[in-house]
C-alpha positions in Angstrom: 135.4 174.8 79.6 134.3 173.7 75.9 133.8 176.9 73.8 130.7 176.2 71.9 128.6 177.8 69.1 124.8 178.6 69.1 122.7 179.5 65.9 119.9 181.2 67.7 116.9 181.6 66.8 114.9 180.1 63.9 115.1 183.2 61.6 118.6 183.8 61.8 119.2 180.4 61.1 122.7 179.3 59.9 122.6 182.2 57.4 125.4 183.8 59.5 127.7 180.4 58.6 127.6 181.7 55.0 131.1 184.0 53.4 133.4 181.6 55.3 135.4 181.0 52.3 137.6 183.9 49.8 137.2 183.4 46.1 140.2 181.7 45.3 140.1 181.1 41.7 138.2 182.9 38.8 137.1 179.6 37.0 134.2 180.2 34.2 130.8 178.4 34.9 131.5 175.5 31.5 134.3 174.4 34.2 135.1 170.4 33.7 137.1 168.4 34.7 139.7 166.2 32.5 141.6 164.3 34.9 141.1 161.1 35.9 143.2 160.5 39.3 140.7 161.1 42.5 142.7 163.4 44.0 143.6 165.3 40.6 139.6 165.2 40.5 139.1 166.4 43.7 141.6 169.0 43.3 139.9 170.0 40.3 136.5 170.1 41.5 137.4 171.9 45.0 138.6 175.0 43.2 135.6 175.0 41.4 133.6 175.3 44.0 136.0 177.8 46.2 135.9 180.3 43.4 132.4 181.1 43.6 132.0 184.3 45.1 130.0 184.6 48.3 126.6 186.1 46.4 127.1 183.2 44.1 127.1 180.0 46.6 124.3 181.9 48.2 121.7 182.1 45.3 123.1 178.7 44.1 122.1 177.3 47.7 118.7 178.8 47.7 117.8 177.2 43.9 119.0 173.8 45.6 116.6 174.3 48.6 113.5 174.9 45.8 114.7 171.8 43.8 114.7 169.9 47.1 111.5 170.5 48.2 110.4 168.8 44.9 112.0 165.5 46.1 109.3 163.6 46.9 111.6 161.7 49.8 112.5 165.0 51.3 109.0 165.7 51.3 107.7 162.4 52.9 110.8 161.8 55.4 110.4 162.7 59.0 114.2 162.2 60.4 116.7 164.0 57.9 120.6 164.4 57.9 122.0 167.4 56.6 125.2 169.0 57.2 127.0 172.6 57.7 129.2 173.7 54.6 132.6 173.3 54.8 135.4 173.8 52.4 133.3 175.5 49.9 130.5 172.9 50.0 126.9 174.5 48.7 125.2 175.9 52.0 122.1 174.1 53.4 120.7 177.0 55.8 118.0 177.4 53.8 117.3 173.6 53.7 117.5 173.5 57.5 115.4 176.3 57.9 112.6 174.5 55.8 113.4 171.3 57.9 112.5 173.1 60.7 109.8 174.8 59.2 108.3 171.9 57.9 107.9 170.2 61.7 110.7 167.8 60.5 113.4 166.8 62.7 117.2 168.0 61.5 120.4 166.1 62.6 124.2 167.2 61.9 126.9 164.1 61.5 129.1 163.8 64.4 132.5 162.7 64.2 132.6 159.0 66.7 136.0 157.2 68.2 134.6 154.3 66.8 136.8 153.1 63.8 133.4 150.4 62.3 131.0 153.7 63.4 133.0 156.4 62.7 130.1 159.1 61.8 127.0 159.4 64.1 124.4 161.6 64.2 122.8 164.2 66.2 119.6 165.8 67.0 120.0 169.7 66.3 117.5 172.8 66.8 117.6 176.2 66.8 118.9 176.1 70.6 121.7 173.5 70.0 124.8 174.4 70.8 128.0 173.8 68.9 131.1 172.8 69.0 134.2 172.8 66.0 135.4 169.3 65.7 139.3 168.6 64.7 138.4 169.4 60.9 136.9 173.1 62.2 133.3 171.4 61.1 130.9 172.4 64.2 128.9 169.9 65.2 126.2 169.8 68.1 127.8 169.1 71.6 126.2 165.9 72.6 126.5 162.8 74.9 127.7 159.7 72.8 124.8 157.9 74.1 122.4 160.1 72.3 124.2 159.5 68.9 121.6 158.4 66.3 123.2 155.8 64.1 122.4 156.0 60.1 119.8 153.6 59.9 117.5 155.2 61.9 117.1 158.0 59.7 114.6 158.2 56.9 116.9 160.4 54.5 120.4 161.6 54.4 121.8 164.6 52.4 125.2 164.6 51.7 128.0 167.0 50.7 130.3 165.5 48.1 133.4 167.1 45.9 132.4 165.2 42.7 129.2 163.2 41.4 128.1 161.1 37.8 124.7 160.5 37.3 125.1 156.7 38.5 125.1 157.7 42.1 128.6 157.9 42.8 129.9 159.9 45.1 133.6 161.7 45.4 134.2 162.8 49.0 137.0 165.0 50.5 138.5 161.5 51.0 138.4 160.0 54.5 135.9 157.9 54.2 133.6 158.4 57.5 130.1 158.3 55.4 130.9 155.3 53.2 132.2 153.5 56.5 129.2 154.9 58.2 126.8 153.4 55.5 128.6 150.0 54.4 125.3 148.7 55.6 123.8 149.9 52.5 125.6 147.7 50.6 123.4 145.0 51.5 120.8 147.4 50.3 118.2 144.3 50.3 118.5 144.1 54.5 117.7 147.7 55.1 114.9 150.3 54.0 116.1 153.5 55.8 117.8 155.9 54.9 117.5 157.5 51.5 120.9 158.9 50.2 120.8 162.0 48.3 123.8 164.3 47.6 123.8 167.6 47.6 126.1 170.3 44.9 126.9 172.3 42.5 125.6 171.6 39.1 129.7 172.3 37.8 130.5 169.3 40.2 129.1 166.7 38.0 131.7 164.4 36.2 131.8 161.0 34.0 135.7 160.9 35.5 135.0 159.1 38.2 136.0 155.8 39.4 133.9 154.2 42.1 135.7 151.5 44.9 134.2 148.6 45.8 133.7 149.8 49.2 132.0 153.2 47.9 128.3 153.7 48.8 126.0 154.9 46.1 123.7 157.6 46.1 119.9 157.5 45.4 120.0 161.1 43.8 121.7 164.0 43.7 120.5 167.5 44.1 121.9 170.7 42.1 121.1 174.2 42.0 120.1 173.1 38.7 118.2 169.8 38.8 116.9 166.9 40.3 119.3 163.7 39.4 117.9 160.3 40.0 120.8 157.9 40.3 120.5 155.3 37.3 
């Protein structure tokens, strides 16, 4: 039998997900980074965010839930991606909370066999039930038939190690949304979805050095601002 997760009810949330991770470092808040090798970056960037202390990712993840119900495509999308923090990645209960709130419809990204399709989505409610995948991410226990694929959503938020106000995005490194989304690249084919990353305000950087293959962001979302992607 699979072991499996459930979040309960609606105002528990996925509150309880939050203190997974022990402060680690005791960086100071003008952190920045000065290295330009991606995985020196993402090193970098990675502590950052692992030394904040539990109080602080929480009232940083509840400023980013404010600022993203300013977003005028959060606002107007119906189908919305979003993710459970991992790795020190800002939390989004609060932004599935008001997903849910809002009559919206939530999905979580599911890890897929397929090596072109590597990243699916599914639909997840207060009832879903969860399993941990091979990175100890939980994801919603699902049939593969019901995977959603990216281009039927309306909006996708994103975690991300390391951003620049261009749109570019610094993952953890194994590429499963930028293979996922290659489609974008032929951004005049396809509306859907709207790509917005979610962080830390300390996780912006002019270090880094986009591939070819990398897929651009629309915006980013900080507990501090709103970035449209120039």
């Amino acid at each position: 039998m699979v072991p499996t997760l459930n979040l309960g009810s609606r105002r528990k949330g996925t509150r309880h997900l939050w203190g997974r991770h022990l402060c680690l470092y005791n960086l100071n808040n003008n952190y920045v980074a000065t290295h330009t090798s991606k995985q020196q970056l993402r090193q970098e960037l990675r502590q950052y965010r692992l030394s904040l202390s539990t109080t602080q990712q929480a009232q940083a993840a509840i400023r980013l839930a404010h600022n993203l119900k300013h977003l005028r495509q959060f606002r107007s999308s119906q189908r919305i991606a979003c993710y459970l923090a991992s790795d020190g990645e800002i939390e989004t209960a609060t932004i599935i909370d008001d997903i849910w709130a809002m009559g919206k419809q939530c999905y979580l990204p599911v890890l897929n066999q397929s090596r072109i399709h590597p990243l699916r989505f599914a639909h997840f409610n207060e009832d879903s039930a969860l399993v941990t995948n091979r990175f100890d991410i939980p994801e919603p226990v699902i049939h593969p038939r019901n995977l959603v694929h990216a281009v039927n959503l309306d909006l996708i938020l994103l975690p991300l190690v390391g951003f620049d106000t261009r749109g570019n995005r610094l993952g953890m490194g194994g590429g499963f949304y930028d293979r996922c989304l290659q489609f974008m690249n032929r951004r005049q084919f396809w509306q859907n979805p709207t790509l917005v990353g979610l962080a830390y305000h300390q996780q912006l950087s002019d270090k880094i050095r986009p591939d070819a293959w990398d897929v651009k962001l629309h915006a980013i979302v900080t507990d501090q601002e709103i970035i449209l992607a120039k």
